[in-house]
DRENVOMI-712631 format. One line per 2 residues: number of its first residue (from 1); their letters; for each residue x, y, z of C-alpha. Coordinates in pm, 1 decimal, decimal comma. Example, Ala and Ser with C-alpha at 12.3 -4.5 7.8 and 13.67 -1.06 7.14 Angstrom:
BEGIN
1	as	1230,0:-450,0:780,0 ~ 1367,0:-106,0:714,0
This chain:
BEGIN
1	xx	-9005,7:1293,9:-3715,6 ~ -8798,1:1561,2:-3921,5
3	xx	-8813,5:1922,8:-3747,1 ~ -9038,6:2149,3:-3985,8
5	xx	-8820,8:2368,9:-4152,5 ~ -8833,9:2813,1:-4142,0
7	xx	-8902,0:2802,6:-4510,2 ~ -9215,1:2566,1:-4466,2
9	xx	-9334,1:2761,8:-4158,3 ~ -9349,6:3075,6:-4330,1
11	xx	-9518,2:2967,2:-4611,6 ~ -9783,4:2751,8:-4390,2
13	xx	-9877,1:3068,3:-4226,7 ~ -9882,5:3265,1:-4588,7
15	xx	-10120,4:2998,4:-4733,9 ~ -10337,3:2973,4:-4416,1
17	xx	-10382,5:3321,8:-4410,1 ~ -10423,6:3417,1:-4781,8
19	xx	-10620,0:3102,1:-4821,0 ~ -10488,2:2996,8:-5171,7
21	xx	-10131,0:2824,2:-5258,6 ~ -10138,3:3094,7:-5553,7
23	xx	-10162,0:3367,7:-5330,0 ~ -9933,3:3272,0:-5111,6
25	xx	-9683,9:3204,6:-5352,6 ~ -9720,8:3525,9:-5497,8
27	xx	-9690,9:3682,3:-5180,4 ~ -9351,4:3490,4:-5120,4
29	xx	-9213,1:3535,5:-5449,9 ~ -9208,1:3166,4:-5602,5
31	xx	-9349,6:2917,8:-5831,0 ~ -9706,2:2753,5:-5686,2
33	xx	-9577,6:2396,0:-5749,0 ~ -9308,3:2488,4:-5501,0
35	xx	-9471,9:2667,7:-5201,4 ~ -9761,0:2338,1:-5272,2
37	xx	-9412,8:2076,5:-5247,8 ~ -9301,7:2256,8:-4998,4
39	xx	-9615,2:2280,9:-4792,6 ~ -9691,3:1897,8:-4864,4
41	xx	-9347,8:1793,9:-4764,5 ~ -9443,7:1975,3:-4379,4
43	xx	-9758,0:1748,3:-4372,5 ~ -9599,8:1418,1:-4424,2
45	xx	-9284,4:1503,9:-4191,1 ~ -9573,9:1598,8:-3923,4
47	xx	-9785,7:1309,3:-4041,9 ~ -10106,8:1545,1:-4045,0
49	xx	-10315,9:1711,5:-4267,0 ~ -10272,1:2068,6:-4249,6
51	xx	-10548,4:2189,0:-4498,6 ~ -10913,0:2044,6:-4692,6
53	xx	-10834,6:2160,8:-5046,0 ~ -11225,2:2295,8:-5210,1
55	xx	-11279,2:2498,6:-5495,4 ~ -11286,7:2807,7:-5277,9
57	xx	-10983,1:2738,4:-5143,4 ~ -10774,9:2634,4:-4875,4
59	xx	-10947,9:2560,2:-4534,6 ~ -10782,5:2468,1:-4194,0
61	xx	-10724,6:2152,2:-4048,6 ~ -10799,0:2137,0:-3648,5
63	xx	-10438,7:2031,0:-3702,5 ~ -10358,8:2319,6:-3922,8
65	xx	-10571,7:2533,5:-3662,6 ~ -10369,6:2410,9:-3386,6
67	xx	-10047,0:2450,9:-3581,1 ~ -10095,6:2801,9:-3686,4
69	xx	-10036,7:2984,8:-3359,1 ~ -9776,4:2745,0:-3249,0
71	xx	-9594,4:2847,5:-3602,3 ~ -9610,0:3214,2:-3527,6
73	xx	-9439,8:3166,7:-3225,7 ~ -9160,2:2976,6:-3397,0
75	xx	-9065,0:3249,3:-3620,4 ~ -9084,2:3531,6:-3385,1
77	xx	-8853,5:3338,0:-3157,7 ~ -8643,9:3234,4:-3449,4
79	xx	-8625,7:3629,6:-3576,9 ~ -8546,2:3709,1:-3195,4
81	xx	-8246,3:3520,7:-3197,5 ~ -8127,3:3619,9:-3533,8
83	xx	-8194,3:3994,5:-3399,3 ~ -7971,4:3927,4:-3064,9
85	xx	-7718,7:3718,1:-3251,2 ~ -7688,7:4074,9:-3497,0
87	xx	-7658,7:4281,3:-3160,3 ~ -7407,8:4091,4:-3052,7
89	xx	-7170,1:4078,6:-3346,9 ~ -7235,9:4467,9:-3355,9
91	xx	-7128,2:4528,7:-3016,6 ~ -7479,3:4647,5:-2909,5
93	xx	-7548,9:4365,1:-2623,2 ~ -7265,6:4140,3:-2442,2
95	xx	-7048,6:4150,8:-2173,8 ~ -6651,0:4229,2:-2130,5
97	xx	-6493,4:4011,0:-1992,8 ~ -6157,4:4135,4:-1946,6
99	xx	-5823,8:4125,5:-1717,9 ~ -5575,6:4333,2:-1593,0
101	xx	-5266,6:4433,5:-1363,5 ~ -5375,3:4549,4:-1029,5
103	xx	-5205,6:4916,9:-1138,7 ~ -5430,1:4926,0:-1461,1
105	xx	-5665,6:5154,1:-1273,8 ~ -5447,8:5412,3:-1184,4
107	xx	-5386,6:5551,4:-1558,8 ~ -5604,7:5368,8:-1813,5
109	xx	-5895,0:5227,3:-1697,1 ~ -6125,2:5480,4:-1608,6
111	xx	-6071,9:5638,7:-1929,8 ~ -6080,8:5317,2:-2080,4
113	xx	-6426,1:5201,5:-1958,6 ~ -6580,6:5557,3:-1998,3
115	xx	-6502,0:5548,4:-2368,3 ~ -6626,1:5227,1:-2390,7
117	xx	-6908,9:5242,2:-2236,7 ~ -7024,5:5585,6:-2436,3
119	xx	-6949,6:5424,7:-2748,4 ~ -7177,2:5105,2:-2605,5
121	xx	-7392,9:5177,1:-2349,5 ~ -7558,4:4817,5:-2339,8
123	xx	-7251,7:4632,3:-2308,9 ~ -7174,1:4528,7:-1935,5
125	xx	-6780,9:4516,1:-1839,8 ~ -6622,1:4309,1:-1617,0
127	xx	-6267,4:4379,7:-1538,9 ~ -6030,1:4143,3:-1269,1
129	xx	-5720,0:4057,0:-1180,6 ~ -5434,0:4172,2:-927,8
131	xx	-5136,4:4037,5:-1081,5 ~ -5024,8:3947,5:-1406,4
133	xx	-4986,7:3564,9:-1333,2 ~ -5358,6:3553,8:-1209,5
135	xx	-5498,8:3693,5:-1520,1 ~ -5308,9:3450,8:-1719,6
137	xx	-5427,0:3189,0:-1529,9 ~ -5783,0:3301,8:-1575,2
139	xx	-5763,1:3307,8:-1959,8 ~ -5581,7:2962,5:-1974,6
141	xx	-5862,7:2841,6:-1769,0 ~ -6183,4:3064,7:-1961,2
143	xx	-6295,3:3252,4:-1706,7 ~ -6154,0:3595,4:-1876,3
145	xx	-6163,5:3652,9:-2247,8 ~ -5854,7:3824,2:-2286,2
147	xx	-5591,3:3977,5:-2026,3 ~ -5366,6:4295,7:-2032,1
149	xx	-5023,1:4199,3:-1863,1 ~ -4692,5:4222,2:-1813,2
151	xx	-4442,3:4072,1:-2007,7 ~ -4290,6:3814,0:-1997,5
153	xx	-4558,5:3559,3:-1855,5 ~ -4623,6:3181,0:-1813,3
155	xx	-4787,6:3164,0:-2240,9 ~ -4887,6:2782,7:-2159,9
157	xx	-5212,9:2753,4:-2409,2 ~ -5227,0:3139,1:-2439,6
159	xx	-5176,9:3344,8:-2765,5 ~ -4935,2:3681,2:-2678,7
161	xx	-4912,1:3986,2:-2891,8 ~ -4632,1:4217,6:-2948,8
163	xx	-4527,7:4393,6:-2696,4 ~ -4825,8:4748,7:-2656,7
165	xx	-4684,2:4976,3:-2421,8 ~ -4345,8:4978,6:-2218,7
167	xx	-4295,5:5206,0:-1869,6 ~ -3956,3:5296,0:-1741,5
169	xx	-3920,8:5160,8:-1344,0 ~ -3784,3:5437,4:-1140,1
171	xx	-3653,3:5440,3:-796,2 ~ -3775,6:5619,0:-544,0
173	xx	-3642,4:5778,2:-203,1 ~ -3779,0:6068,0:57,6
175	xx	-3400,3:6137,5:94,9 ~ -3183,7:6284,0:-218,9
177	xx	-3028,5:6008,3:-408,4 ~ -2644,7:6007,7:-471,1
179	xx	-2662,3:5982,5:-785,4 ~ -3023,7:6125,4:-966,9
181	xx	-2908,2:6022,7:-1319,7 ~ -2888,0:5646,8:-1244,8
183	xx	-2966,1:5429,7:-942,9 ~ -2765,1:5099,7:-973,3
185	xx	-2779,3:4707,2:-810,1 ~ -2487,2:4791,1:-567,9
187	xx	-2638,7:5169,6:-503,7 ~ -2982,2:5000,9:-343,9
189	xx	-2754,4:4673,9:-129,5 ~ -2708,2:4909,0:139,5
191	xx	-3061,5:5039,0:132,3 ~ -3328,2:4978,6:307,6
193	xx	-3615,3:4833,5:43,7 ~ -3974,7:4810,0:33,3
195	xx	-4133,0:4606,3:-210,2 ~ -4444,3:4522,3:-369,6
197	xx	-4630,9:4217,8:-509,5 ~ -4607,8:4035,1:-162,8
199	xx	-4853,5:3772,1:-270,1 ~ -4647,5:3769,8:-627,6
201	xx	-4337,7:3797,6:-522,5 ~ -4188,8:3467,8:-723,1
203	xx	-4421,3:3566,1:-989,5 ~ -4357,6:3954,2:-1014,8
205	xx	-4144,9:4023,3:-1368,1 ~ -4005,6:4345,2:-1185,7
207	xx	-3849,9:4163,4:-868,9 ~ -3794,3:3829,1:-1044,8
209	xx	-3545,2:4056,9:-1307,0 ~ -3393,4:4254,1:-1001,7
211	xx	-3289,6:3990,8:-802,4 ~ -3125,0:3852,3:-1107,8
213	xx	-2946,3:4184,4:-1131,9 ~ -2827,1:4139,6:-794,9
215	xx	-2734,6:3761,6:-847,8 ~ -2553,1:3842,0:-1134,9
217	xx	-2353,9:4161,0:-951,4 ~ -2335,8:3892,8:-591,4
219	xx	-2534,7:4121,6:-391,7 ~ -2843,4:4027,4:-197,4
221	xx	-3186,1:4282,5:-217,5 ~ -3360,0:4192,4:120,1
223	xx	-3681,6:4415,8:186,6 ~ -3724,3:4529,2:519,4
225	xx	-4106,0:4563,8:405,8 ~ -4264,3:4404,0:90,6
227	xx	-4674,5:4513,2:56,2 ~ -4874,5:4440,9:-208,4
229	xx	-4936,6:4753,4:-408,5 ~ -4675,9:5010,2:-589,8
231	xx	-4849,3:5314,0:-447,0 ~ -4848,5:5203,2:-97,1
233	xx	-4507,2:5124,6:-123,8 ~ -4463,5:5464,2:-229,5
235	xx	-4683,7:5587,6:40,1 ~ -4442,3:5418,3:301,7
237	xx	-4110,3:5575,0:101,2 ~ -4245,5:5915,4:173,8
239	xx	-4296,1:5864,6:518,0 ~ -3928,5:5770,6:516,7
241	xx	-3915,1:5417,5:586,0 ~ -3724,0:5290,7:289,3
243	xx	-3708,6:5338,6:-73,2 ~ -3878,9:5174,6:-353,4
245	xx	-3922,0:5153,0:-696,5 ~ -4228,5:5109,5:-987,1
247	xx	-4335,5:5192,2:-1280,9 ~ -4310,9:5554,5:-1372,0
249	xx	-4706,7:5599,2:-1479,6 ~ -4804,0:5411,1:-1163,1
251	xx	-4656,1:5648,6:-918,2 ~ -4635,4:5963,0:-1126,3
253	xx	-4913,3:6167,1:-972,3 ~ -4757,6:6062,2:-581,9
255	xx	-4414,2:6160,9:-646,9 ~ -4513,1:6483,9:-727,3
257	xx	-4810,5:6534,4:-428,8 ~ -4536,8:6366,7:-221,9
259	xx	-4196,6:6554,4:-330,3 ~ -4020,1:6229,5:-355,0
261	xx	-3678,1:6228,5:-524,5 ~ -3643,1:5945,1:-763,0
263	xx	-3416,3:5833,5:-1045,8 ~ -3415,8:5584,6:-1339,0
265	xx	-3235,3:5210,4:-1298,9 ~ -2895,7:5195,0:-1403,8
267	xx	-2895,3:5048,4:-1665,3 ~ -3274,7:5095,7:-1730,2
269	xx	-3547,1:4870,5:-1712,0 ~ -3869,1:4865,5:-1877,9
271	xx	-4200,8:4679,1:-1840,9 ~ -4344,0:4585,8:-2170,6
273	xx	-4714,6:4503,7:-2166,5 ~ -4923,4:4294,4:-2430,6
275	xx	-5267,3:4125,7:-2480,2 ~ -5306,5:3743,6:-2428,4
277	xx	-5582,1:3551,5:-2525,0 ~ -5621,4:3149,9:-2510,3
279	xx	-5491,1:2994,7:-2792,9 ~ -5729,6:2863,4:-3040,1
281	xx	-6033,6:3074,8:-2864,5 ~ -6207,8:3326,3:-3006,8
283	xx	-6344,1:3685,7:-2806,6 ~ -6675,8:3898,9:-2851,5
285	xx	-6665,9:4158,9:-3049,5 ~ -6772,4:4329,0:-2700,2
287	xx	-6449,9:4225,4:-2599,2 ~ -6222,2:4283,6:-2932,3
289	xx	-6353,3:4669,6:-2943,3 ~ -6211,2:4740,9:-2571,7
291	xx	-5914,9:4580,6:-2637,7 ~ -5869,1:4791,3:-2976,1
293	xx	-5942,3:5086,3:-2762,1 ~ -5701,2:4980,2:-2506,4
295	xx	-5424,0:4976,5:-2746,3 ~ -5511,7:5335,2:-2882,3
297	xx	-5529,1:5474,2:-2504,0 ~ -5148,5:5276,6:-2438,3
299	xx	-5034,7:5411,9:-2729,3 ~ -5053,8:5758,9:-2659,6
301	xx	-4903,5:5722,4:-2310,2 ~ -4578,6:5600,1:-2475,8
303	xx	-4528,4:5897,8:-2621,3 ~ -4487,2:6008,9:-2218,5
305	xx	-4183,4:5909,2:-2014,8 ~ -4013,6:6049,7:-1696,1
307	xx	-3709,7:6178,5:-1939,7 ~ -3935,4:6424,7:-2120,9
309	xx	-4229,8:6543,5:-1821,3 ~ -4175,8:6856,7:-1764,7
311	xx	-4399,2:6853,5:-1453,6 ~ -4188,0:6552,3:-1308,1
């Protein structure tokens, strides 16, 4: 049996409730031999009779009868979708589904989901992710939509934008540093270190380009602590039990509560951040909108470095 179609369901109901093929195809804008094809085509696909045809008019089947509430709730259901699909491409109803650095928090996204969620108050947001690596993997694997990390990263079955944002890593001591215009490889070898990304460590871009840096200069970086996150790390500097070093956004706000001294990398480094989506996938709109908001709110922090603070 063919599925009736929209078209023929609307103009059942017309004609059963006007009670003439004229009427309703007057009502629906066409030709009567149409809405009458149209409405004859229905009854042989159902292989019914929908209607007795008299000189007054059209009069109900029990089929019809038992068709016509049945056909109501069709096109209500039918309109309800088309409604929630319009929602949805409008950014009215959804969900984020989003990833990000473990350090996100501490200078985008609060802003980030406050803006978003004023501008869509019905959209739910779900943000995850401690490291880089892990919210890679959960886009390759469709758990996340789309991922803010840190470049470079595994791009396996993932598209990668241009580079959004970069942060200068600094270095960071309770103790004045020998040299404040430049901390170098052979400057931290005879300190004592504490880094982050424990669970990351052979993942972390950071450490992975240090120890390079050290390979490259034949000096060996060995931690005398290593803890997950950046600010504790920090923490654990001021309390003077080694130095450290992040990203200058990350621990901004503590080296000033703290009075830490701290100091570029010599030569600098920077961490470059980008989307990634899966390759060949496509994302919400939900989902496109934070990330376009995300790149304004990035944007504007690049235009602030530890070179040109004045309160740093």
């Amino acid at each position: 049996m063919q599925l009736p179609s929209v078209r023929q369901l609307e103009y059942f109901i017309s004609a059963a409730q006007i009670g003439t093929f004229s009427g309703a195809a007057a009502e629906n804008h066409i030709a009567q031999p149409s809405i009458s094809e149209q409405i004859g085509n229905l009854e042989q696909s159902l292989e019914v009779s929908l209607f007795t045809r008299t000189s007054r008019g059209l009069q109900l089947t029990d089929a019809g009868k038992q068709l016509l509430p049945l056909a109501g709730e069709a096109l209500r259901s039918i309109k309800d979708f088309a409604e929630w699909s319009r929602r949805l491409r409008s950014v009215e109803v959804g969900m984020v589904s989003f990833g990000t650095f473990s350090s996100a928090h501490l200078y985008l996204l609060t802003d980030l989901i406050r803006e978003f969620r004023g501008l869509h108050p019905n959209v739910k947001v779900r943000i995850t992710g401690l490291n880089s690596s892990e919210v890679a993997d959960g886009v390759r694997s469709g758990q996340l939509e789309a991922g803010l990390v840190q470049l470079p990263v595994d791009d396996r079955e993932l598209e990668v934008s241009p580079a959004i944002f970069s942060d200068q890593v600094i270095y960071i001591s309770k103790d004045p540093l020998p040299n404040p215009t430049g901390v170098s490889i052979a400057d931290m070898a005879d300190r004592p270190l504490i880094l982050a990304e424990s669970s990351w460590s052979l993942r972390d871009p950071l450490r992975i380009s240090l120890l390079e840096r050290a390979q490259r200069a034949g000096i060996r970086l060995e931690p005398v602590i290593e803890v997950e996150f950046s600010t504790h790390a920090a923490n654990l500097a001021a309390e003077g039990l080694g130095d450290t070093f992040a990203s200058y956004h990350v621990v901004r706000s503590l080296v000033k509560e703290r009075n830490l001294y701290w100091a570029p990398l010599d030569p600098p480094h920077y961490e470059r951040y980008a989307f990634i989506t899966k390759k060949g996938g496509a994302i919400s709109p939900a989902t496109a909108e934070f990330m376009r908001i995300a790149h304004r709110l990035m944007q504007r922090l690049t235009t602030i470095s530890p070179l040109n603070d004045p309160s740093f």
